[in-house]
VEXMARDO-459993 format. One record per residue (C-alpha): residue in three letters; residue number from 1; y, x, z. Coordinates in steps of 0.02 Angstrom, whole numbers, m for minus. Each point is the difference from the previous one (the first is absolute). Example, Ala and Ser with C-alpha at 12.3 -4.5 7.8 and 13.67 -1.06 7.14 Angstrom:
BEGIN
<node><resn>ALA</resn><resi>1</resi><y>m225</y><x>615</x><z>390</z></node>
<node><resn>SER</resn><resi>2</resi><y>172</y><x>69</x><z>m33</z></node>
***
This chain:
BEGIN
<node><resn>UNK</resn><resi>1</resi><y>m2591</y><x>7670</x><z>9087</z></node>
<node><resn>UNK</resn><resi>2</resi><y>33</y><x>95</x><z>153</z></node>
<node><resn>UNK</resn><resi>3</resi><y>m157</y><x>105</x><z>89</z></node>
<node><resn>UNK</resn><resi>4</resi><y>m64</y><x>m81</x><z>155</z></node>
<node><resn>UNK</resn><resi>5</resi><y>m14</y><x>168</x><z>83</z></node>
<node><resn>UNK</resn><resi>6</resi><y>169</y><x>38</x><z>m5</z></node>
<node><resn>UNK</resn><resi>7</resi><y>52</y><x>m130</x><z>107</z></node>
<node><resn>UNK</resn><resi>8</resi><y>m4</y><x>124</x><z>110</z></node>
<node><resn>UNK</resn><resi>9</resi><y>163</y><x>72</x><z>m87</z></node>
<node><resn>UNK</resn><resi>10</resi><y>169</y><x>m90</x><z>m4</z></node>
<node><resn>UNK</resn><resi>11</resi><y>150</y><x>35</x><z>m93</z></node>
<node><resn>UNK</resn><resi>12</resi><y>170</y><x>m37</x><z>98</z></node>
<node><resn>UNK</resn><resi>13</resi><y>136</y><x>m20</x><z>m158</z></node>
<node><resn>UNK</resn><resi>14</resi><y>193</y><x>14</x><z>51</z></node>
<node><resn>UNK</resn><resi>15</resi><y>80</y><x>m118</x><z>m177</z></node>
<node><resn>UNK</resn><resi>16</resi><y>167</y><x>88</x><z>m16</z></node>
<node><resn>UNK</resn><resi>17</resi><y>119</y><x>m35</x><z>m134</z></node>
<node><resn>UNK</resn><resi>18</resi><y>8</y><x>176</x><z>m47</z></node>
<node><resn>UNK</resn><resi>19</resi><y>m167</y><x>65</x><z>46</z></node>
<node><resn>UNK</resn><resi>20</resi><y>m177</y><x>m43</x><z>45</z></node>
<node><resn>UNK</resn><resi>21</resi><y>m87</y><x>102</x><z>153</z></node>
<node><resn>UNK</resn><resi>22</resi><y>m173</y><x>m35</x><z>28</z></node>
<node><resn>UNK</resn><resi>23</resi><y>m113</y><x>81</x><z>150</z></node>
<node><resn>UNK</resn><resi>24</resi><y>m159</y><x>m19</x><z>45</z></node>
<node><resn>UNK</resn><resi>25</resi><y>m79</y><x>m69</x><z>177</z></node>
<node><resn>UNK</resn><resi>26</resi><y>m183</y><x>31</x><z>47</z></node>
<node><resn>UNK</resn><resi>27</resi><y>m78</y><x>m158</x><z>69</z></node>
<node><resn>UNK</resn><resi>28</resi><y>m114</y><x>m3</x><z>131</z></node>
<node><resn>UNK</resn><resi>29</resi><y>m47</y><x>m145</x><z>64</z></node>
<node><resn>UNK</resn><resi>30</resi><y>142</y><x>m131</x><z>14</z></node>
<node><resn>UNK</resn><resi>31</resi><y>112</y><x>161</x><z>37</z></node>
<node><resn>UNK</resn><resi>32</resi><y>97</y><x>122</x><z>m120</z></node>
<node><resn>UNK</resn><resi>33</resi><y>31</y><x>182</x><z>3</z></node>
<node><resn>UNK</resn><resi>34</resi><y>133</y><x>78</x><z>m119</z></node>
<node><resn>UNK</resn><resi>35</resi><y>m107</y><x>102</x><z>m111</z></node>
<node><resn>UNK</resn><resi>36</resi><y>156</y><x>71</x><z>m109</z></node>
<node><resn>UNK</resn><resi>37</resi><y>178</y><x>m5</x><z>26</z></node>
<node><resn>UNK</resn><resi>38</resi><y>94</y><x>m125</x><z>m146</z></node>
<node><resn>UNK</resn><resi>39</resi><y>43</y><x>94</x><z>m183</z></node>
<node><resn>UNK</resn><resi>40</resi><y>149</y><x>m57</x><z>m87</z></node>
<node><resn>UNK</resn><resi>41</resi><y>2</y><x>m59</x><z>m177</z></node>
<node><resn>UNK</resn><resi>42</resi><y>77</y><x>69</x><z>m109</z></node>
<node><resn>UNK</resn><resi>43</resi><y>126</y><x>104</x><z>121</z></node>
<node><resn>UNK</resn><resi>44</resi><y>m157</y><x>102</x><z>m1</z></node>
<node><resn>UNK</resn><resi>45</resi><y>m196</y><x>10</x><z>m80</z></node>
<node><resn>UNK</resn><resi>46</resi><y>m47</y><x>m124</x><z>136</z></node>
<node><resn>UNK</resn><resi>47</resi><y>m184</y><x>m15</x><z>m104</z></node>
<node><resn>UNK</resn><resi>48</resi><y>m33</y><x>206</x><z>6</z></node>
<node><resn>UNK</resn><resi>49</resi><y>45</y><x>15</x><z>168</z></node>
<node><resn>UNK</resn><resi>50</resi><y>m105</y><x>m153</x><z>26</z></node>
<node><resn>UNK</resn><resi>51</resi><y>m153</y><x>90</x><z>m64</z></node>
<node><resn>UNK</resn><resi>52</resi><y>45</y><x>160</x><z>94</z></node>
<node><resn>UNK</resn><resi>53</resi><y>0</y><x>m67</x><z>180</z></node>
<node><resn>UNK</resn><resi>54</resi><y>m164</y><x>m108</x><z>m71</z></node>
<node><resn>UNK</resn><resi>55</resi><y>m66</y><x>165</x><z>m55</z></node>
<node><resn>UNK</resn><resi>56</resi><y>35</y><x>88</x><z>169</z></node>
<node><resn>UNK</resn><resi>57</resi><y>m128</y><x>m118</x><z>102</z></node>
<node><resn>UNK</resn><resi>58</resi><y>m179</y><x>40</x><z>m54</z></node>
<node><resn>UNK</resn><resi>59</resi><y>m69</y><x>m152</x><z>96</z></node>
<node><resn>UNK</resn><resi>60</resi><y>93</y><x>m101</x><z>m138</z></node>
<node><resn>UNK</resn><resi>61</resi><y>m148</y><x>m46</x><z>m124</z></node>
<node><resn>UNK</resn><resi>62</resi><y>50</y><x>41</x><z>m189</z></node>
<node><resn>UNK</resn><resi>63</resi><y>m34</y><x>m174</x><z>m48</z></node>
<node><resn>UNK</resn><resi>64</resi><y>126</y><x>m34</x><z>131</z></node>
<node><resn>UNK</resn><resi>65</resi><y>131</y><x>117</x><z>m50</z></node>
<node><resn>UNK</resn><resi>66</resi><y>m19</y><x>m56</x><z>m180</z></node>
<node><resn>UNK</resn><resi>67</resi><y>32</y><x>m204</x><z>38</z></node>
<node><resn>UNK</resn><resi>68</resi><y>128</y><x>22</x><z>116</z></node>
<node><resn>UNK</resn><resi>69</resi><y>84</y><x>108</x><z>m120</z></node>
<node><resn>UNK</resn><resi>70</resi><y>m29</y><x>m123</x><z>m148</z></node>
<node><resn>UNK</resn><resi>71</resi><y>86</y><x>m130</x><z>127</z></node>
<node><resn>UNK</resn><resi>72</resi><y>150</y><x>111</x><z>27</z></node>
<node><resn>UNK</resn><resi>73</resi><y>4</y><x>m4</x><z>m175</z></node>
<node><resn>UNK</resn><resi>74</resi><y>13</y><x>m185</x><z>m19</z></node>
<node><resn>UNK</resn><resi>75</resi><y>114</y><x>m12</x><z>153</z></node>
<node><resn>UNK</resn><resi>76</resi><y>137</y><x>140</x><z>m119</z></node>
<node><resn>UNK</resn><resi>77</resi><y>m35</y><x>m74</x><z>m147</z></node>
<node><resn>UNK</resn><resi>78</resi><y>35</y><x>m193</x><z>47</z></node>
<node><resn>UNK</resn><resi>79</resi><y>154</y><x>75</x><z>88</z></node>
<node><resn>UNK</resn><resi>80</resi><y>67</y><x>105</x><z>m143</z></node>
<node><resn>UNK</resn><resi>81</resi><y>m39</y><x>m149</x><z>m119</z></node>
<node><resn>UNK</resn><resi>82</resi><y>85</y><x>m146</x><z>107</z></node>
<node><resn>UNK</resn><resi>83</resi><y>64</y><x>101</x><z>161</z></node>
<node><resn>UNK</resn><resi>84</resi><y>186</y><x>m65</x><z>m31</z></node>
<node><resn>UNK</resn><resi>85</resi><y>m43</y><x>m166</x><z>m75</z></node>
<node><resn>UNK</resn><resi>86</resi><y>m137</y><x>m48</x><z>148</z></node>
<node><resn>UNK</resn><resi>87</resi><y>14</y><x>m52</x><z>183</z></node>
<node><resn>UNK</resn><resi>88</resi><y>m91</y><x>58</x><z>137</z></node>
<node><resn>UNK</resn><resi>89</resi><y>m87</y><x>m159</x><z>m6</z></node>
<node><resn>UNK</resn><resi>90</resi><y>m43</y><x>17</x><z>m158</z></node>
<node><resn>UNK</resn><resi>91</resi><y>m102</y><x>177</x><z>18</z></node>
<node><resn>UNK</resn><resi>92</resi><y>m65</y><x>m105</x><z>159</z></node>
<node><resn>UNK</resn><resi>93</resi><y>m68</y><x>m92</x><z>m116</z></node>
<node><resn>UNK</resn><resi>94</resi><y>m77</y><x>134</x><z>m137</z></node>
<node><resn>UNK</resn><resi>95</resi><y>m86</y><x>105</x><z>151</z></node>
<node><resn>UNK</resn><resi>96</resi><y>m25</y><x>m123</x><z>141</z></node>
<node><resn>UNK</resn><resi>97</resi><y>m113</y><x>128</x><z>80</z></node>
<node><resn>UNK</resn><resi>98</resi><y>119</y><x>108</x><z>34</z></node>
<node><resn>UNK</resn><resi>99</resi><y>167</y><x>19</x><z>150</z></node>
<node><resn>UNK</resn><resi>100</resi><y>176</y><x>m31</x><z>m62</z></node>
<node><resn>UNK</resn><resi>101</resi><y>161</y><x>21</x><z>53</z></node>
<node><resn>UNK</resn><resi>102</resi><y>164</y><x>18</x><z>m102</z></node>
<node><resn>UNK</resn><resi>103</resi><y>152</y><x>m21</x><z>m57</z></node>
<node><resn>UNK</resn><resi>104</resi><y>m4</y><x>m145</x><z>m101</z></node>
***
């Protein structure tokens, strides 16, 4: 169950055959701010350098940092377990709360 104060994160998910990037958006209001750039899984350690740029903005509770990290976690894991053998629509479907786009 997610935390109802971090609807005031979003995680914007590019579903690549190859890869999984995920970034992070700040929402405020009914309007979104990029608060990271995306991290590529596995080309690189897209969950450490996750938790570095989550590390490098002290207004981010720790709370925060720690469930958006455990959903980063769910968002690699679900790709590395079913990446290839899933649709787009189909993570649509696992993480509805989240932004899409992709390759297939």
């Amino acid at each position: 169950m997610r935390k109802k104060n971090l609807s005031k994160f979003t995680f914007k998910i590019l579903w690549l055959e190859n890869n999984v990037a995920i970034a992070i958006d700040h929402t405020i209001g009914k309007n979104f701010s990029p608060l990271t750039s995306y991290f590529f899984w596995p080309r690189n350690d897209a969950w450490e350098q996750l938790k570095v740029e989550l590390e490098s903005k002290p207004w981010i509770s720790e709370n925060d940092r720690i469930e958006l990290l455990n959903q980063a976690t769910e968002i690699i894991n679900f790709w590395q377990e079913a990446g290839k053998n899933k649709s787009l629509s189909q993570a649509q479907k696992k993480f509805p709360e989240f932004v899409f786009a992709g390759s297939n």
